[in-house]
Residue frames as a rotation matrix with the C-alpha (Angstrom) as fourth column:
UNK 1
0.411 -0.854 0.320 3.08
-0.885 -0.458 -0.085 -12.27
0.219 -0.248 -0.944 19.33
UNK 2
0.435 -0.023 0.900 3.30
-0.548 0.787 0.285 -15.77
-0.715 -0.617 0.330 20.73
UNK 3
0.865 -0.081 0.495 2.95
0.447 0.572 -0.688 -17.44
-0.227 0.816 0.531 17.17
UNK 4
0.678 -0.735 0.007 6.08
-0.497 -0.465 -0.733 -14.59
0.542 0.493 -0.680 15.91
UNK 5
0.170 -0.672 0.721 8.17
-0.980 -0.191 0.054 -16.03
0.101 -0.716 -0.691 18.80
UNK 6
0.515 0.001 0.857 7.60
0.202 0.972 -0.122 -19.81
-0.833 0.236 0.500 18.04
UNK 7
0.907 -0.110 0.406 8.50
0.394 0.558 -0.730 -19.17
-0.146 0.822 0.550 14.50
UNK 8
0.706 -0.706 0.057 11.54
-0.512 -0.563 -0.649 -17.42
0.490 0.429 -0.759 15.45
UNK 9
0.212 -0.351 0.912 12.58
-0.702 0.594 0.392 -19.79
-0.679 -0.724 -0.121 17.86
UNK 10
0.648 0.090 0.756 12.11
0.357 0.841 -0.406 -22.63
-0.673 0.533 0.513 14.81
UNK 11
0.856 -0.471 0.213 14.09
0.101 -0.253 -0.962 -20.58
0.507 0.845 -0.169 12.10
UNK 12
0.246 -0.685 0.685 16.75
-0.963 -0.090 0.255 -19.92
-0.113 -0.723 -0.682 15.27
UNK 13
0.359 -0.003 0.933 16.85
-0.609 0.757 0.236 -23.43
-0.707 -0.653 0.270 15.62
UNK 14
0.704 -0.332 0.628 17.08
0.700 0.475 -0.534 -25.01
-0.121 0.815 0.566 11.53
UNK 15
0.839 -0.530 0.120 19.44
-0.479 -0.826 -0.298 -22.20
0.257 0.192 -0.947 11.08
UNK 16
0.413 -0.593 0.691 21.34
-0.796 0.133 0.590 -23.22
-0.442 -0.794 -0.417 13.97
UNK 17
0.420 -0.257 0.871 21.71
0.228 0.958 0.173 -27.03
-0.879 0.126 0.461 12.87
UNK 18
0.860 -0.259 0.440 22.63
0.508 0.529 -0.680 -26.06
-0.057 0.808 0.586 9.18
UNK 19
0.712 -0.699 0.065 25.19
-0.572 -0.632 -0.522 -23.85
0.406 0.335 -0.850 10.28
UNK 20
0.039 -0.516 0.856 26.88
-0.732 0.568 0.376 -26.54
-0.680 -0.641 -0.356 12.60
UNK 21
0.716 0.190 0.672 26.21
0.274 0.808 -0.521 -28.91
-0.642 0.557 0.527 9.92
UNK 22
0.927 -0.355 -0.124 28.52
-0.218 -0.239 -0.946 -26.75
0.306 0.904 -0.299 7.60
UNK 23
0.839 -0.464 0.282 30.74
-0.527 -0.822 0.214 -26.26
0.133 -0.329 -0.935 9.98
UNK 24
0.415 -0.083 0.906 31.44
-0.199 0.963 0.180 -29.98
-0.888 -0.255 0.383 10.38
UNK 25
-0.605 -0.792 -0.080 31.70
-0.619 0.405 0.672 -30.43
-0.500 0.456 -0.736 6.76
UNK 26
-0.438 0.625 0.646 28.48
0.582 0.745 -0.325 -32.66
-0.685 0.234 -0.691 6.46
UNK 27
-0.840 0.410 0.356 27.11
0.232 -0.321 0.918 -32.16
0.491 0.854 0.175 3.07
UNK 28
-0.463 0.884 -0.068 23.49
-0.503 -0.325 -0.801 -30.23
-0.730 -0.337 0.595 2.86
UNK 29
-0.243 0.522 0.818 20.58
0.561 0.763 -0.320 -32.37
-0.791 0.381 -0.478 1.39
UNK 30
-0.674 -0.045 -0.737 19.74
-0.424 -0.794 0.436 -32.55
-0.605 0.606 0.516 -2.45
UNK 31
0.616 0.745 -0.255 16.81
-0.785 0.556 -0.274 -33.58
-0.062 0.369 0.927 -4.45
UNK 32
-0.435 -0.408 0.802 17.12
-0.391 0.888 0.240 -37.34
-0.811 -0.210 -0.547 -5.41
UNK 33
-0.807 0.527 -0.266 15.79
-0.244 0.113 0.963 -39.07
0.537 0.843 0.038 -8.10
UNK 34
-0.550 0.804 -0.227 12.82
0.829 0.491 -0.268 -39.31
-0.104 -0.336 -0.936 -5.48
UNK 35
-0.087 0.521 -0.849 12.25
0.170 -0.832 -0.528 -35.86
-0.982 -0.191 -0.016 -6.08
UNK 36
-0.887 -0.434 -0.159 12.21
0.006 -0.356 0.935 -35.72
-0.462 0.828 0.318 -9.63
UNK 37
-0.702 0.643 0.304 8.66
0.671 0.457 0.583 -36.39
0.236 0.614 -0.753 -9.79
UNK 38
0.205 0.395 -0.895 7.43
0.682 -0.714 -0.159 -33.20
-0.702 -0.578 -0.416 -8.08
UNK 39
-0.699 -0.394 -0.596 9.00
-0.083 -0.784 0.616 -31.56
-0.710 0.480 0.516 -11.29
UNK 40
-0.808 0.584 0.079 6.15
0.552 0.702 0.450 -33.87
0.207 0.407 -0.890 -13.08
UNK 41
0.119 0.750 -0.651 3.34
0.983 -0.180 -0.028 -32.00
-0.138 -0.636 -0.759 -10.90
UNK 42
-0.528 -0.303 -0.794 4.80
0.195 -0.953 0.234 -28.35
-0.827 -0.031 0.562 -11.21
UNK 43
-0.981 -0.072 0.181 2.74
0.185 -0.643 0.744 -26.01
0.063 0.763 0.643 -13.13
UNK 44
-0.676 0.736 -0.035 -0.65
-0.569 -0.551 -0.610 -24.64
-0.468 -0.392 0.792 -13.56
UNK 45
-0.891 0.450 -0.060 -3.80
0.378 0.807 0.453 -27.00
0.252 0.381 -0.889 -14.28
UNK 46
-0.425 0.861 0.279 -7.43
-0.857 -0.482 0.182 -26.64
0.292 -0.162 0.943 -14.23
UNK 47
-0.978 -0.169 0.125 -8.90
-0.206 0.659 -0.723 -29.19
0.040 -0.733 -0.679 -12.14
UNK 48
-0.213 0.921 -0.326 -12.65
-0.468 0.197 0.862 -31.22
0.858 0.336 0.389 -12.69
UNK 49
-0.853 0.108 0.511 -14.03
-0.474 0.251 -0.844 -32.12
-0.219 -0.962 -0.163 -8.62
UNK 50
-0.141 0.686 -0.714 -16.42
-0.194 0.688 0.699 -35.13
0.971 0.237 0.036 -8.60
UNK 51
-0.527 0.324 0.786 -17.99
-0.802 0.115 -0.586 -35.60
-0.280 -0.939 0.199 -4.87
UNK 52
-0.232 0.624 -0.746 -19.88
0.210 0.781 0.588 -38.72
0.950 -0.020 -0.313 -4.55
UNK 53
-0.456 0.421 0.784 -22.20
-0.763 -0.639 -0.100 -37.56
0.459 -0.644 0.613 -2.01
UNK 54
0.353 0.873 0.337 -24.95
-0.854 0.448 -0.266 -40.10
-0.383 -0.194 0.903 -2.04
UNK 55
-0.615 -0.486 0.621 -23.82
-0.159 0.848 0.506 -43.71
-0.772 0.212 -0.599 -2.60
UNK 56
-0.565 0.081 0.821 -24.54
0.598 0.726 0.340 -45.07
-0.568 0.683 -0.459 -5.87
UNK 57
0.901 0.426 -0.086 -26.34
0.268 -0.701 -0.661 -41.70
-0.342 0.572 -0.746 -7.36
UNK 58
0.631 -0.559 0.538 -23.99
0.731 0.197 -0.653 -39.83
0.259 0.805 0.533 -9.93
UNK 59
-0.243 -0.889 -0.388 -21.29
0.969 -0.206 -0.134 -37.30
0.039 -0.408 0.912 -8.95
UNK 60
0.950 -0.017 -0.312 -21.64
-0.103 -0.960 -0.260 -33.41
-0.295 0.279 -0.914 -8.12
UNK 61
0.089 -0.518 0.851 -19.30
0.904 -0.318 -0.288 -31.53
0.419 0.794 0.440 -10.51
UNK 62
0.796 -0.140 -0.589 -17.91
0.092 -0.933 0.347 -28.47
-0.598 -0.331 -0.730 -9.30
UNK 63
0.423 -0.775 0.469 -13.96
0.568 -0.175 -0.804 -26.91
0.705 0.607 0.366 -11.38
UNK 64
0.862 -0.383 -0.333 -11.02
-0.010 -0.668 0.744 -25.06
-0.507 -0.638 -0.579 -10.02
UNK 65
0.756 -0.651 0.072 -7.43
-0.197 -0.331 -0.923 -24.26
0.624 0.683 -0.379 -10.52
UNK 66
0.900 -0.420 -0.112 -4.52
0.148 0.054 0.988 -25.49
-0.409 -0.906 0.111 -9.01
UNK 67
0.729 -0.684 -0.024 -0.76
-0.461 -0.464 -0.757 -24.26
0.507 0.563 -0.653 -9.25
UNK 68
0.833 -0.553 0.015 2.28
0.415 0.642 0.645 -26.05
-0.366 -0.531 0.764 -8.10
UNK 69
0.457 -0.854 0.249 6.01
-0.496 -0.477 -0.725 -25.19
0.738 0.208 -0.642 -7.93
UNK 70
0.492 -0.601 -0.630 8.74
0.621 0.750 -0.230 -27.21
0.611 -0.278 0.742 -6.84
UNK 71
0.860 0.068 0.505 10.33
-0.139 -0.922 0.361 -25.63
0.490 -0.381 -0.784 -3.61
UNK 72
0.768 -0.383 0.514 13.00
-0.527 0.080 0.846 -25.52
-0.365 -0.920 -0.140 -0.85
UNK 73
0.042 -0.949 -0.311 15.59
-0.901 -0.171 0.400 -26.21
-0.433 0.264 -0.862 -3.41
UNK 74
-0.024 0.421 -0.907 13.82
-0.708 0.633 0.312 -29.06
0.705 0.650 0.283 -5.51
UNK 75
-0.999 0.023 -0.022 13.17
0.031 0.840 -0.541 -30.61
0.006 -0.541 -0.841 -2.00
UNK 76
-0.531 0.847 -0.032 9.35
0.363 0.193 -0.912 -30.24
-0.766 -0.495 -0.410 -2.06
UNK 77
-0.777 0.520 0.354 6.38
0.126 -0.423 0.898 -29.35
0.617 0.742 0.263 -3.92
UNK 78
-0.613 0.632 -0.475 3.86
-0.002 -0.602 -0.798 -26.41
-0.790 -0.488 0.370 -2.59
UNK 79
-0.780 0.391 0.488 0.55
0.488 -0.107 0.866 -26.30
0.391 0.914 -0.108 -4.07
UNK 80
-0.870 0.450 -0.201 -2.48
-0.299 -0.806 -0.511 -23.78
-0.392 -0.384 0.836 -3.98
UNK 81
-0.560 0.778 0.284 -5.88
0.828 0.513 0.226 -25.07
0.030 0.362 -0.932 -4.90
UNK 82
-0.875 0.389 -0.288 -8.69
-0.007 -0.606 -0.796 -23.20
-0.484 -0.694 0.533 -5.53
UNK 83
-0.809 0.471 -0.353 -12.27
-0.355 0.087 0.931 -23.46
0.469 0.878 0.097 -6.49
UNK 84
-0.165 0.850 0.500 -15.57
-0.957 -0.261 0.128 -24.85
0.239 -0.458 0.856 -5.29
UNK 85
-0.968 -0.235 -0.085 -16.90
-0.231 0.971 -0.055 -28.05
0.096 -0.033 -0.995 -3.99
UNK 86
-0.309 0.935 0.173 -20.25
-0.661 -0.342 0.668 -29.51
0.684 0.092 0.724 -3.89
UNK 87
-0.791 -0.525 0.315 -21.28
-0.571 0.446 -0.690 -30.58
0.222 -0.725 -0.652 -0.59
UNK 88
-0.179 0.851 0.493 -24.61
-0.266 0.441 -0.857 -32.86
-0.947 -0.284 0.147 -1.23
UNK 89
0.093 0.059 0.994 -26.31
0.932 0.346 -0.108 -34.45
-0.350 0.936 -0.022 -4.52
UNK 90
-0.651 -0.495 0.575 -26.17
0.757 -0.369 0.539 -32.93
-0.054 0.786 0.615 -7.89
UNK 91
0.170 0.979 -0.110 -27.92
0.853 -0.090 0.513 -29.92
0.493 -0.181 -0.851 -7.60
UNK 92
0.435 -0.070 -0.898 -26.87
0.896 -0.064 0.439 -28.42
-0.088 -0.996 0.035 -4.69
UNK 93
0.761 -0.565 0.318 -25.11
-0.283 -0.731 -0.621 -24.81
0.584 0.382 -0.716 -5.23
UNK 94
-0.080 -0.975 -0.206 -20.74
0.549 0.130 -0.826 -24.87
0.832 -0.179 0.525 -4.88
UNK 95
0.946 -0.312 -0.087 -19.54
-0.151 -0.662 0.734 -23.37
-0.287 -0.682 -0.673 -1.69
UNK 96
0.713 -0.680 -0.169 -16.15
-0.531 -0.367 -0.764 -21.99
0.457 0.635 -0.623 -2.56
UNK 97
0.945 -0.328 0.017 -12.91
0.320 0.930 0.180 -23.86
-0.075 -0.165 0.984 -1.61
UNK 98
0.425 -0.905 -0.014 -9.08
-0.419 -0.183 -0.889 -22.80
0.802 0.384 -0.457 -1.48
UNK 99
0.962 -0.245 0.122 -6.79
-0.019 0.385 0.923 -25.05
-0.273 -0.890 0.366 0.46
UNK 100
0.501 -0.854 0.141 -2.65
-0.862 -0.506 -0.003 -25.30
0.074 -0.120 -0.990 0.68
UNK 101
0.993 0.116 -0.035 -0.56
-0.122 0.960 -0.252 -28.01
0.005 0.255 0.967 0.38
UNK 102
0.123 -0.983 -0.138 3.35
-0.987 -0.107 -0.122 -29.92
0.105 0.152 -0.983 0.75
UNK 103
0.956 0.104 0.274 4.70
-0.122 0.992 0.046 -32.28
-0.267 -0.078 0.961 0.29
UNK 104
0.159 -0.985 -0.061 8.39
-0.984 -0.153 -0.092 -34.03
0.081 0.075 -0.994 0.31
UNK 105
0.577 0.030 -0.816 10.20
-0.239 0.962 -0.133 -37.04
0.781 0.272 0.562 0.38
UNK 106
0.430 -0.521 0.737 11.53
-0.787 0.184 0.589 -38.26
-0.443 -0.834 -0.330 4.25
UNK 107
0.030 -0.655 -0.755 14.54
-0.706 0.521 -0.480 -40.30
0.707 0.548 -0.446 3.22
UNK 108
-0.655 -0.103 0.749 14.34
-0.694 0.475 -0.541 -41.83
-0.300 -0.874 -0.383 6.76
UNK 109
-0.147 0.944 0.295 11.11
-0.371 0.223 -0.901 -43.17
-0.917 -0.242 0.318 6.30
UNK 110
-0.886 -0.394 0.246 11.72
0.117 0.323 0.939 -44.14
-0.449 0.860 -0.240 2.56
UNK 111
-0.430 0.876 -0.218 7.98
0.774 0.233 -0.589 -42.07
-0.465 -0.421 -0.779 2.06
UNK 112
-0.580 0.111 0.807 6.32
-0.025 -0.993 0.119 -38.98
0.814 0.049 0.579 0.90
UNK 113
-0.089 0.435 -0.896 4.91
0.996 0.044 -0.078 -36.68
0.005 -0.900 -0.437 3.14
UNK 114
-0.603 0.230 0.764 3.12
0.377 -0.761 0.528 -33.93
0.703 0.606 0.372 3.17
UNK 115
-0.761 0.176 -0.624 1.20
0.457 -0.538 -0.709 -31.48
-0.460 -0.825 0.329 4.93
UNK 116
-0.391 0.595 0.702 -2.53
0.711 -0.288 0.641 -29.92
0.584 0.750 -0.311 3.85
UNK 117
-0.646 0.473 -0.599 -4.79
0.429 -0.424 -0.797 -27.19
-0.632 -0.772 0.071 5.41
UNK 118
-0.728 0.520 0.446 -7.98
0.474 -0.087 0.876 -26.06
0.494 0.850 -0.183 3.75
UNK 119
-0.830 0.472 0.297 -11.15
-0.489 -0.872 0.021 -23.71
0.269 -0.128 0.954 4.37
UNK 120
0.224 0.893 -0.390 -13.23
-0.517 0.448 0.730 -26.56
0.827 0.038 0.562 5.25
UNK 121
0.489 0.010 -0.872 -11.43
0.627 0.691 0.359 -27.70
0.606 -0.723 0.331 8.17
UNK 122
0.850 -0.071 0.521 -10.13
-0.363 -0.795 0.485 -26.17
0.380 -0.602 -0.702 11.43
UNK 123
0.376 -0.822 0.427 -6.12
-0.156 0.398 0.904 -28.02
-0.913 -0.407 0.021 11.42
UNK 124
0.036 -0.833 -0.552 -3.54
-0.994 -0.089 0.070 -29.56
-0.107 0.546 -0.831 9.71
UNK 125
0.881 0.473 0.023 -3.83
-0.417 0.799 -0.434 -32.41
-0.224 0.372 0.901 7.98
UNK 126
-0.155 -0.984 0.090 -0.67
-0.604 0.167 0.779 -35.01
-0.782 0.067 -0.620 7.63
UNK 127
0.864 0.332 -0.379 -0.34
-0.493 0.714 -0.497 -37.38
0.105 0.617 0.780 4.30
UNK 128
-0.304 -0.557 0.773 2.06
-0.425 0.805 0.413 -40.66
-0.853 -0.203 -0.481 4.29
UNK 129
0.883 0.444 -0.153 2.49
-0.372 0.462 -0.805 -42.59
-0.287 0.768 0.573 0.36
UNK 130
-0.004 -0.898 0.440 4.59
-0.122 0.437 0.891 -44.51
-0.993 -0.051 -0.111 -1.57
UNK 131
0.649 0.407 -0.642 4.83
-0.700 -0.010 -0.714 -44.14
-0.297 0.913 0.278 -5.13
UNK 132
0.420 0.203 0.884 4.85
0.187 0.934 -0.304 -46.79
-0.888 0.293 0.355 -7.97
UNK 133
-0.255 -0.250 -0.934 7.04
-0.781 -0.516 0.351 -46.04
-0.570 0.819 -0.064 -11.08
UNK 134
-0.969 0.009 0.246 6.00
0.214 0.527 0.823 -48.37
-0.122 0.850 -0.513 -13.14
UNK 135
-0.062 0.987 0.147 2.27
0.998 0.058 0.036 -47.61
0.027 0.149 -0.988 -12.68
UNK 136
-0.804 -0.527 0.274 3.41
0.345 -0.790 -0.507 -43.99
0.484 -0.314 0.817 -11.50
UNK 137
0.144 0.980 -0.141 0.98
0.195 0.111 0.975 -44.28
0.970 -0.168 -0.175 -9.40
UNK 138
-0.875 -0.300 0.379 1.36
-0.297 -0.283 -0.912 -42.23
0.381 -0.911 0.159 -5.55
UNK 139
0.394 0.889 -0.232 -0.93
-0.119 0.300 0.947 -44.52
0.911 -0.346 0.224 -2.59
UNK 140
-0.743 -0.667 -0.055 -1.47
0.219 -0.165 -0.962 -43.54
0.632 -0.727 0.269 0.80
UNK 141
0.263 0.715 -0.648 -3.65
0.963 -0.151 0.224 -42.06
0.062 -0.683 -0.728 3.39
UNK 142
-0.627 -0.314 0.713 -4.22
0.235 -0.949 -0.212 -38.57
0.743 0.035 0.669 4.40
UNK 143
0.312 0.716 -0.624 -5.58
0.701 0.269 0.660 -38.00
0.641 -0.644 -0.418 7.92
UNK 144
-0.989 -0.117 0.088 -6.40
0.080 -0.936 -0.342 -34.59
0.122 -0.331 0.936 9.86
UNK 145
-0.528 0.836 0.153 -10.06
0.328 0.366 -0.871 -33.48
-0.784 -0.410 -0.467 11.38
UNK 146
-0.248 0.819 0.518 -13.05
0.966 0.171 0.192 -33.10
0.069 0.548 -0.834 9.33
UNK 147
-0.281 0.371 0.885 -15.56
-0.013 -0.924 0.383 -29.68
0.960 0.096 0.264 9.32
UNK 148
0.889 0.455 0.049 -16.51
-0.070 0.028 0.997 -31.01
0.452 -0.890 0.057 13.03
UNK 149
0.348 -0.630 0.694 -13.37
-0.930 -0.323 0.174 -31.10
0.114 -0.706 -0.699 14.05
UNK 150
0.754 0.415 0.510 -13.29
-0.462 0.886 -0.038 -34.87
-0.468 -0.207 0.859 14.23
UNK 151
-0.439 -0.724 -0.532 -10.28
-0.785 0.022 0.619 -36.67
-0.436 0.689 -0.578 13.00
UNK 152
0.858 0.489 0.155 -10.49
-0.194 0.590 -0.784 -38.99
-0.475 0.643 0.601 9.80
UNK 153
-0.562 -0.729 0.392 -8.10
-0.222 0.589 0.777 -41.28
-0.797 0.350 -0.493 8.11
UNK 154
0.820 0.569 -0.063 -8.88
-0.199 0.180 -0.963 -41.33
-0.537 0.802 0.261 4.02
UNK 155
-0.044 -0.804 0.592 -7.03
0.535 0.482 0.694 -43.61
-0.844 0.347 0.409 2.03
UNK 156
0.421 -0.020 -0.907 -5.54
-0.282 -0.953 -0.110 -41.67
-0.862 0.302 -0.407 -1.38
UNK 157
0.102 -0.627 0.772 -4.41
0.577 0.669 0.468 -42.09
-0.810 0.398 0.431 -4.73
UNK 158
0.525 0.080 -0.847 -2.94
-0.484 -0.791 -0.374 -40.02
-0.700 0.607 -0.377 -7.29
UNK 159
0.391 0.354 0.850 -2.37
0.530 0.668 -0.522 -40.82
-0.752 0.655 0.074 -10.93
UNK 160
-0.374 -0.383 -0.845 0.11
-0.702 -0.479 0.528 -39.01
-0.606 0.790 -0.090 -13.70
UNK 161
0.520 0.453 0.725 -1.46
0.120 0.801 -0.586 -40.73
-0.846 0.391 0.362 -16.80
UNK 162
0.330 -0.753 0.569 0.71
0.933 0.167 -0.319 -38.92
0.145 0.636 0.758 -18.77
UNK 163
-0.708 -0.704 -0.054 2.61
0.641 -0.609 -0.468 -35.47
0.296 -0.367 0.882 -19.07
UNK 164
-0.762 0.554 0.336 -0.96
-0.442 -0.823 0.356 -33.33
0.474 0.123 0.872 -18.96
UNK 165
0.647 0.747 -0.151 -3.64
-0.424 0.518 0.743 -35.65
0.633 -0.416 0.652 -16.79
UNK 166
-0.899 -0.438 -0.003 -3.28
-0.188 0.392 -0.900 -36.54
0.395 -0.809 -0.435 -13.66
UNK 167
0.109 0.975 0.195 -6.24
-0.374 -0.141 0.917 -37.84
0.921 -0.173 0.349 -11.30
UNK 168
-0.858 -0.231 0.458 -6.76
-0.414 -0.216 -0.884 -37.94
0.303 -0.949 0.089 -7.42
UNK 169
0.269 0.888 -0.374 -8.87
0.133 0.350 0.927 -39.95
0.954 -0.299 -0.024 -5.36
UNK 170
-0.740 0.005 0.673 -9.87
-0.672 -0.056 -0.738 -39.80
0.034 -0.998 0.045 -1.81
UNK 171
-0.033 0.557 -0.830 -11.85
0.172 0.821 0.544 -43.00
0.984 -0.125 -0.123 -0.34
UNK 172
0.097 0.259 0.961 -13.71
-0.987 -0.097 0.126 -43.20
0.126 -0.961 0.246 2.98
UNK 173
-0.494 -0.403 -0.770 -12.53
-0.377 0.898 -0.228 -46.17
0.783 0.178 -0.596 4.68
UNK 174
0.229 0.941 0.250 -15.34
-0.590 -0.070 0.804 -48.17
0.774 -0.332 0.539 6.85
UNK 175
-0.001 -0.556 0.831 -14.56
-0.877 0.400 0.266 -49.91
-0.480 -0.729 -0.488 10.50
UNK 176
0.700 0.231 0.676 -15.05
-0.025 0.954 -0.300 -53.16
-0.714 0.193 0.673 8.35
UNK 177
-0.234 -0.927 0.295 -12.03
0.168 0.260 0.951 -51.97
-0.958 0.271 0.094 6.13
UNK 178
0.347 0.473 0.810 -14.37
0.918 0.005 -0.396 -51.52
-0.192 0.881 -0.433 3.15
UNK 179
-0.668 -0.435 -0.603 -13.43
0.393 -0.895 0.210 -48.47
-0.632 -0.097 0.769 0.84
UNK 180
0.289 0.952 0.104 -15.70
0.816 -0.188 -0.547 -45.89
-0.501 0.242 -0.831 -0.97
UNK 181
-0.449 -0.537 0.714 -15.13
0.868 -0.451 0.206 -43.61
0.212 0.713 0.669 -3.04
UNK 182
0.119 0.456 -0.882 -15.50
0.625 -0.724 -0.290 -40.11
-0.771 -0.517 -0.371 -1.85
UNK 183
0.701 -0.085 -0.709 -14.05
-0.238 -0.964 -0.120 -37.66
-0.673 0.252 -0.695 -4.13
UNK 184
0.175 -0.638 0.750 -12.15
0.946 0.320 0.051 -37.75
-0.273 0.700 0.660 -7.73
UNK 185
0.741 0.177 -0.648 -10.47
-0.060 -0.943 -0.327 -34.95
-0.669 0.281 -0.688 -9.12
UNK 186
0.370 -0.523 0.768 -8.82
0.719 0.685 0.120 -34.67
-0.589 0.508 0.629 -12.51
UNK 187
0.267 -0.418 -0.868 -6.27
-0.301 -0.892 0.337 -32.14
-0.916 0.171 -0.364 -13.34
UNK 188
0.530 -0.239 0.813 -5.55
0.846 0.212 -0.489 -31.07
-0.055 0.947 0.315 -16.92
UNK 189
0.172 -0.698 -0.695 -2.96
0.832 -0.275 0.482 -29.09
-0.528 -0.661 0.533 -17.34
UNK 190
0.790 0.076 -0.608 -3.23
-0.275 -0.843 -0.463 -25.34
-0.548 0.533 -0.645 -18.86
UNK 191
0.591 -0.618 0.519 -1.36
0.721 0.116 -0.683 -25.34
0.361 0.778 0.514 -22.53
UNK 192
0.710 -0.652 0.265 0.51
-0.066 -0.437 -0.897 -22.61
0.701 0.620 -0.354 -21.85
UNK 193
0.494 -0.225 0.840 2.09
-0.828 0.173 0.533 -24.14
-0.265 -0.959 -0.101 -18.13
UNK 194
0.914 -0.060 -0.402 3.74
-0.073 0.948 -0.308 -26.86
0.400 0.311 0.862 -20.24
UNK 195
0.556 -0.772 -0.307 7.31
0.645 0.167 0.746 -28.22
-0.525 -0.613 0.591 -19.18
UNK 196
-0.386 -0.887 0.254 8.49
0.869 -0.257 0.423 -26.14
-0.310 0.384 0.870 -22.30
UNK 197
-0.515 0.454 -0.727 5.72
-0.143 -0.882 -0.449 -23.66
-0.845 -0.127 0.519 -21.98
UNK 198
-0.789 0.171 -0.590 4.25
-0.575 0.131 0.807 -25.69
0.215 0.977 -0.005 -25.13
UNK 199
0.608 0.364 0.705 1.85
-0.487 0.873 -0.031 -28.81
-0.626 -0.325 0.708 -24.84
C-alpha cells in the first residue's frame, strides 16, 4: 500500500509540473539528435555472454535474448534481457538471468543515464556515459550493489560496429586503478527485427 501511495504521489507530482509547464507556454521536451541513437539499439537480438571468471583462463559462454524499444516519446530506451550466466570457470552449469534496463539522455548533465535492476542483485543500479560518434562508441561506469549487497563501481563500454553487432563490456576496476575485464557480451541482431524488418 505504501509503495501504491509513493507512486501516486510521483505521477501527482510529474503530472502536476507538465501541466503548469503547459500552462505557461514552456514547450515539452523532444528527442534530440542525442536520442537518435537509441533508435540504433531498438529491436530484438540474440546475445553471446562471455564471463571471465578466472584471470587469464578462457571465457564461460552462456546465450540469451534481449529486446529493446525506444520509449517515453523517443526520450529513452527500455530493455529486457534474458538468459543465463555462468558464474565460475568453463564448466560450471548457467544459472538463469533476466534483468531490466533505461536509459536516457540528461541534457543538464550533457550524459546518458540509465537505470538497471537484475535477478542477481538486491537494488538499483545507476549508469553515467558519454558517447563517441565517430568511434560510436558509449563509455562509462555503472555502479549499484553486487549479490552481497555490496556496492561496486564497473567501468563500461558499448560498441555498435555496425547496423546488426553491437558488443558490451563490463571491467572490474582495482584500488590501483588497473582494469580487467569481467564480462563481454555480443548482440546480433535477429533478421527479422531489422530497421525495415529485413537485414
Amino acid at each position: 500500500m505504501k509503495k501504491l501511495s509513493t507512486f501516486a504521489v510521483a505521477c501527482t507530482a510529474v503530472l502536476g509540473t507538465a501541466g503548469l509547464a503547459a500552462a505557461q507556454g514552456m514547450p515539452m521536451p523532444k528527442p534530440g539528435p542525442e536520442h537518435a541513437i537509441f533508435k540504433d539499439v531498438a529491436g530484438n537480438w540474440d546475445a553471446k555472454v562471455e564471463s571471465f571468471m578466472v584471470p587469464g583462463a578462457p571465457p564461460s559462454v552462456s546465450n540469451g535474448t534481449e529486446i529493446s524499444r525506444v520509449g517515453c516519446g523517443g526520450l529513452c530506451l527500455i530493455s529486457d534481457f534474458k538468459g543465463s550466466f555462468v558464474m565460475g570457470p568453463p564448466g560450471t552449469p548457467a544459472t538463469p538471468f533476466e534483468g531490466h534496463g533505461t536509459e536516457t539522455y540528461d541534457t543538464s548533465k550533457k550524459k546518458y543515464v540509465g537505470s538497471w535492476t537484475d535477478s542477481m542483485s538486491t537494488g538499483l543500479s545507476v549508469t553515467e556515459a558519454t558517447h563517441d560518434a565517430a568511434t560510436k562508441t558509449m563509455t562509462g561506469w555503472m555502479e549499484g550493489p553486487d549479490m552481497e549487497g555490496k556496492v561496486s563501481k564497473m567501468k563500461s563500454t558499448a560498441v555498435m560496429k555496425d547496423a546488426n553487432t553491437r558488443v558490451f563490456s563490463m571491467y572490474n576496476v582495482g584500488p590501483d586503478g588497473k582494469e580487467s575485464l569481467g564480462m563481454r557480451i555480443t548482440y546480433t541482431r535477429k533478421k527479422e527485427s531489422g530497421p525495415s524488418g529485413k537485414q
